[in-house]
PASEBA-1860 file (N, C-alpha, C; in nm, 3 decimals):
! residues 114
1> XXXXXXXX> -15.186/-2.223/-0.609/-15.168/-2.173/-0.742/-15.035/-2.229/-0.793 ~ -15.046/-2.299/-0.872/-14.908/-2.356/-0.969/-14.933/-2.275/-1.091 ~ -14.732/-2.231/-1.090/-14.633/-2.190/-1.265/-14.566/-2.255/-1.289 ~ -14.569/-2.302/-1.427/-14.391/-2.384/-1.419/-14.365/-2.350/-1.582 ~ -14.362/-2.281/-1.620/-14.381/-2.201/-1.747/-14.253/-2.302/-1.799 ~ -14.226/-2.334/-1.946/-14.151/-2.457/-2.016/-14.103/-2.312/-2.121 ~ -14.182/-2.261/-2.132/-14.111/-2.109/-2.281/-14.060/-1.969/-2.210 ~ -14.020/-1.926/-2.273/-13.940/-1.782/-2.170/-13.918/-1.834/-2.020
9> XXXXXXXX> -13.878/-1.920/-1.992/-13.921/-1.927/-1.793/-13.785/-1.780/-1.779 ~ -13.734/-1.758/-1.834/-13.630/-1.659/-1.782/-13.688/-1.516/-1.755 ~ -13.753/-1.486/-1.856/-13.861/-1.397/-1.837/-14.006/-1.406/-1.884 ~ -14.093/-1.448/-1.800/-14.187/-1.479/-1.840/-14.299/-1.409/-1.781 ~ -14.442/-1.359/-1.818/-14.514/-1.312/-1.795/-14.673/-1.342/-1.845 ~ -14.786/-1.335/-1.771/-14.893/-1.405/-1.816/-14.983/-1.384/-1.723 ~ -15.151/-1.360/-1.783/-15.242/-1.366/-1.701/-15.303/-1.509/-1.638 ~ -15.381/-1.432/-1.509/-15.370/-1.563/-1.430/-15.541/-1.539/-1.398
17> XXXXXXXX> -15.613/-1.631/-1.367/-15.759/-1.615/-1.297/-15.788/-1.660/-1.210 ~ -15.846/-1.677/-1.115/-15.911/-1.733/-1.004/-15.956/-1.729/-0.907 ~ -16.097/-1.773/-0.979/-16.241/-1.752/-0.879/-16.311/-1.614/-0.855 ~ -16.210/-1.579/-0.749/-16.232/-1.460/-0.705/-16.148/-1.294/-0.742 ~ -16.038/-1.356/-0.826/-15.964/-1.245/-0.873/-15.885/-1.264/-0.975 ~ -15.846/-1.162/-1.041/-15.769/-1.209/-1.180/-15.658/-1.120/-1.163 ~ -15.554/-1.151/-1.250/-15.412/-1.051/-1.250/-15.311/-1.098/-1.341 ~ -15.174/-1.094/-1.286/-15.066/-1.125/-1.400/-14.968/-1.238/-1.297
25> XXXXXXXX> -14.890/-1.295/-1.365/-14.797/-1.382/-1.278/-14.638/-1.355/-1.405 ~ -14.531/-1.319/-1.296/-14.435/-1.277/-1.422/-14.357/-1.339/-1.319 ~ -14.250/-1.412/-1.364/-14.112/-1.425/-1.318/-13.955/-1.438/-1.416 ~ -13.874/-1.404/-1.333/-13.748/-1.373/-1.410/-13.647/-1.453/-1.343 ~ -13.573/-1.549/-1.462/-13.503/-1.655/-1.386/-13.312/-1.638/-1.461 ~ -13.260/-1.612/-1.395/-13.114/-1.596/-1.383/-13.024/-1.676/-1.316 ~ -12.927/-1.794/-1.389/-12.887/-1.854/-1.273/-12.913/-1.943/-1.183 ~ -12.853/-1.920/-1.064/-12.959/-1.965/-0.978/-13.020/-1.910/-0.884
33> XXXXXXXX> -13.131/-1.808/-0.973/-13.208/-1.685/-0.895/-13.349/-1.768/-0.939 ~ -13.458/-1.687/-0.915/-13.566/-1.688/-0.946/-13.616/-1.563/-0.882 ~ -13.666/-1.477/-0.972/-13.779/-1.337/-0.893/-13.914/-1.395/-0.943 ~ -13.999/-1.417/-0.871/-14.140/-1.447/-0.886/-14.246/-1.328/-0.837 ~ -14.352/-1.303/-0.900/-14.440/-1.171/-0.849/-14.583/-1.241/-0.902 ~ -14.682/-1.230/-0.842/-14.797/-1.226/-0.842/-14.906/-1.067/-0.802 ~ -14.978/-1.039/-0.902/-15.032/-0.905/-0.935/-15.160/-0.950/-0.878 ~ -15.247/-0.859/-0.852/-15.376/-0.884/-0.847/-15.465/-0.742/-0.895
41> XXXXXXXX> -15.514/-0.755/-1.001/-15.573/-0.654/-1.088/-15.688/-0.646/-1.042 ~ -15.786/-0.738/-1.034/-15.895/-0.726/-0.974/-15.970/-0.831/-0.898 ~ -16.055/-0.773/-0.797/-16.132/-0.881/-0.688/-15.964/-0.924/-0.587 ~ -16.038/-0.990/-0.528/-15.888/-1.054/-0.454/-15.877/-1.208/-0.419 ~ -15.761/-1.255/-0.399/-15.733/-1.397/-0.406/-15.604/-1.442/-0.319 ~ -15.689/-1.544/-0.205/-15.651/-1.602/-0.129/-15.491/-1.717/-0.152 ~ -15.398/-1.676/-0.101/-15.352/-1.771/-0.146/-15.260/-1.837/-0.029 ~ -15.246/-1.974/-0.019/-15.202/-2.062/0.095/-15.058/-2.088/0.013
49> XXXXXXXX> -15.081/-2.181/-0.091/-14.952/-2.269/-0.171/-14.947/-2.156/-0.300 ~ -14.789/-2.151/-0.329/-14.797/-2.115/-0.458/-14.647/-2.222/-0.482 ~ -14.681/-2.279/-0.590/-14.576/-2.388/-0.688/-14.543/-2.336/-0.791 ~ -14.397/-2.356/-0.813/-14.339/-2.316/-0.891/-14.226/-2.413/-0.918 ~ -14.192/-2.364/-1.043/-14.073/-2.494/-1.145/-13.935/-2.444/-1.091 ~ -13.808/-2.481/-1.050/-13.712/-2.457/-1.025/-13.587/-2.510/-1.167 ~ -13.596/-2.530/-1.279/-13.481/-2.531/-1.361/-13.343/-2.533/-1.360 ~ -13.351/-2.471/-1.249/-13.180/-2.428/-1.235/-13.062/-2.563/-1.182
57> XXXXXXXX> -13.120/-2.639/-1.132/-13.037/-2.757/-1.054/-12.985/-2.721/-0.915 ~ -13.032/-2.568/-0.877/-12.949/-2.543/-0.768/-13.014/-2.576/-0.680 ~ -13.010/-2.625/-0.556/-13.090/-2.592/-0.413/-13.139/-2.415/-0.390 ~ -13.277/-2.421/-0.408/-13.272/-2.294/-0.351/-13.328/-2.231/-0.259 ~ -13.316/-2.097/-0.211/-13.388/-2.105/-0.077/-13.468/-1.940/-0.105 ~ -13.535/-1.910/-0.012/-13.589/-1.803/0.004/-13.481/-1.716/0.020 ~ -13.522/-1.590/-0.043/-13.399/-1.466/-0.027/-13.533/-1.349/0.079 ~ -13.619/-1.337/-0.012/-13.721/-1.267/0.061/-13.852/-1.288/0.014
65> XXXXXXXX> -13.934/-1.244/0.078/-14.107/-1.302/0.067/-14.174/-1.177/0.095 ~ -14.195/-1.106/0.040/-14.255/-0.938/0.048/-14.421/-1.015/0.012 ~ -14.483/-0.947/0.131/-14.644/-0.918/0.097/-14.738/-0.848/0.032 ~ -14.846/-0.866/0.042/-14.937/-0.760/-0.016/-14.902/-0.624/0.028 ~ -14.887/-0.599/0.130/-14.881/-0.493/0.232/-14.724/-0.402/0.203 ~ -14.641/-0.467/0.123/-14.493/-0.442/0.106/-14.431/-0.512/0.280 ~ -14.493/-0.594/0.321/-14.409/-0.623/0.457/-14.348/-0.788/0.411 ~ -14.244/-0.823/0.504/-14.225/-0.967/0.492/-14.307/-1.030/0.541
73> XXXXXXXX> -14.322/-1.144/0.422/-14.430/-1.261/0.527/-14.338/-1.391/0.600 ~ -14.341/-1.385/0.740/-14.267/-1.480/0.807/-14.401/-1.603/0.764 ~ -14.292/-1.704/0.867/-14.427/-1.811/0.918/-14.405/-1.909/0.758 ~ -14.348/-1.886/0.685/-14.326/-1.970/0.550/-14.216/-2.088/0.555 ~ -14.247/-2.166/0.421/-14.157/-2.334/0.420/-14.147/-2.316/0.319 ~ -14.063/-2.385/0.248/-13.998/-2.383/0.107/-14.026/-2.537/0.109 ~ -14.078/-2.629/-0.028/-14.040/-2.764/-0.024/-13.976/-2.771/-0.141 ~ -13.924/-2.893/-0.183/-13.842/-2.861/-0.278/-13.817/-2.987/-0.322
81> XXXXXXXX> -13.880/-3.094/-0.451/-13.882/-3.185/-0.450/-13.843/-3.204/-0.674 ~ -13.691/-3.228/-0.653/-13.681/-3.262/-0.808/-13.664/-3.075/-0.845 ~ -13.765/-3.076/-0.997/-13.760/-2.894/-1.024/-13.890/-2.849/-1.014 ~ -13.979/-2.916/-0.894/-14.105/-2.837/-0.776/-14.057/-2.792/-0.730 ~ -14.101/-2.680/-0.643/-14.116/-2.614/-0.588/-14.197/-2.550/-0.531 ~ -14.266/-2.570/-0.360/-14.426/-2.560/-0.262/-14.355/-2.431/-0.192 ~ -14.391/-2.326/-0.209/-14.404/-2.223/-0.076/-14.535/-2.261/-0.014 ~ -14.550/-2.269/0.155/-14.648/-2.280/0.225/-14.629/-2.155/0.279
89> XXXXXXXX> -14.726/-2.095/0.263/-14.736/-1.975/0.351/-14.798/-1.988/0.475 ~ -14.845/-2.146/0.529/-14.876/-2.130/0.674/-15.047/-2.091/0.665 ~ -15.070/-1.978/0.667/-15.193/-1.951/0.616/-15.232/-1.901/0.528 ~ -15.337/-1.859/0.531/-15.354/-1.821/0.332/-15.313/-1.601/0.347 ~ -15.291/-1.584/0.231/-15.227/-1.478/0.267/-15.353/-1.383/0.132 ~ -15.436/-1.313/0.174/-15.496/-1.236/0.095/-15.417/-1.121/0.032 ~ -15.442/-1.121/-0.119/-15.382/-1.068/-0.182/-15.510/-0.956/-0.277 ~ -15.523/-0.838/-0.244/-15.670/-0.787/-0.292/-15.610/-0.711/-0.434
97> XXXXXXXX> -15.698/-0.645/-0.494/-15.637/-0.575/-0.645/-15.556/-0.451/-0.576 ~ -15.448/-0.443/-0.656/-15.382/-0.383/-0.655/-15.281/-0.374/-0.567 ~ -15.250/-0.508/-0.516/-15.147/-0.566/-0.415/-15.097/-0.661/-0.513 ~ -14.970/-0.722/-0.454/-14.883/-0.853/-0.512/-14.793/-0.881/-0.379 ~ -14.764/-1.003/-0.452/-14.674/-1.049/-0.365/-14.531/-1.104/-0.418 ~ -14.423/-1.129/-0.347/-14.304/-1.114/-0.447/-14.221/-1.202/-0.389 ~ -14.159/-1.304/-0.481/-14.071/-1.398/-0.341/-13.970/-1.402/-0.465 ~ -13.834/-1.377/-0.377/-13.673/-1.382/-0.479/-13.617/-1.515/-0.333
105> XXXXXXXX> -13.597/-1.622/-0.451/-13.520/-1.766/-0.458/-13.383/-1.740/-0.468 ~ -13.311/-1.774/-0.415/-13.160/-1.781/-0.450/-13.084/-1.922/-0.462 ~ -12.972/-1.939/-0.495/-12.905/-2.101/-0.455/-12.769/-2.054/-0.460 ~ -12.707/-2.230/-0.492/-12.552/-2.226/-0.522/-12.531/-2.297/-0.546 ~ -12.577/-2.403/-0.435/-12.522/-2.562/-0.450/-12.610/-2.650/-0.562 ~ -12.571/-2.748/-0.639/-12.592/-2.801/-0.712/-12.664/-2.931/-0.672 ~ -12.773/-2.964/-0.703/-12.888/-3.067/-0.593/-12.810/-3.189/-0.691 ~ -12.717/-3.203/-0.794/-12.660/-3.331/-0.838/-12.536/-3.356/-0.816
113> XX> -12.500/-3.242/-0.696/-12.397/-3.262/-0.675/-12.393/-3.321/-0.542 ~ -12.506/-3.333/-0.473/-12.550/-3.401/-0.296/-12.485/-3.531/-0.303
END
């Protein structure tokens, strides 16, 4: 599942579909933060990769990766190429209605400053 929202990315919010489930995708970008959340309203939906836009110039890394379940999901990679951004979750991580999942990005360093 790829976001890379170009309007509000600071706070942004929006429905999402697929296949098997539909919901909301909102993230809030500060800095060099990123809070990302994925909803699942109804049916449920598998998810392996989720991509996302990084804006900020910073290097950033995982702060935390909360599951469906409210638990951390270990077993994850961050890639990080330009302002992409690949979480692999390793395996696919079911997300059913009325679960989400929540990953807060942090940085500092400046990727033009390497």
């Amino acid at each position: 599942m790829n976001f890379g929202p170009l309007l509000n990315a600071d706070n942004f919010k929006c429905f999402f579909a697929a296949g098997s489930g539909w919901g909301a995708y909102s993230q809030r970008a500060q800095g060099s933060s990123l809070a990302a959340r994925l909803e699942v309203h109804y049916g449920e939906v598998p998810l392996r990769y989720l991509k996302l836009r990084n804006d900020s110039g910073s290097v950033l890394k995982v702060g935390a990766l909360i599951g469906p379940e409210g638990k951390p999901v270990t077993g994850h990679k961050l890639e990080s190429k330009g302002k992409a951004l690949q979480v692999d979750f390793g395996n696919p991580v079911l997300i059913t209605a009325g679960q989400s999942i929540q990953i807060n990005l942090s940085g500092g360093r400046s990727e033009k400053a390497s």
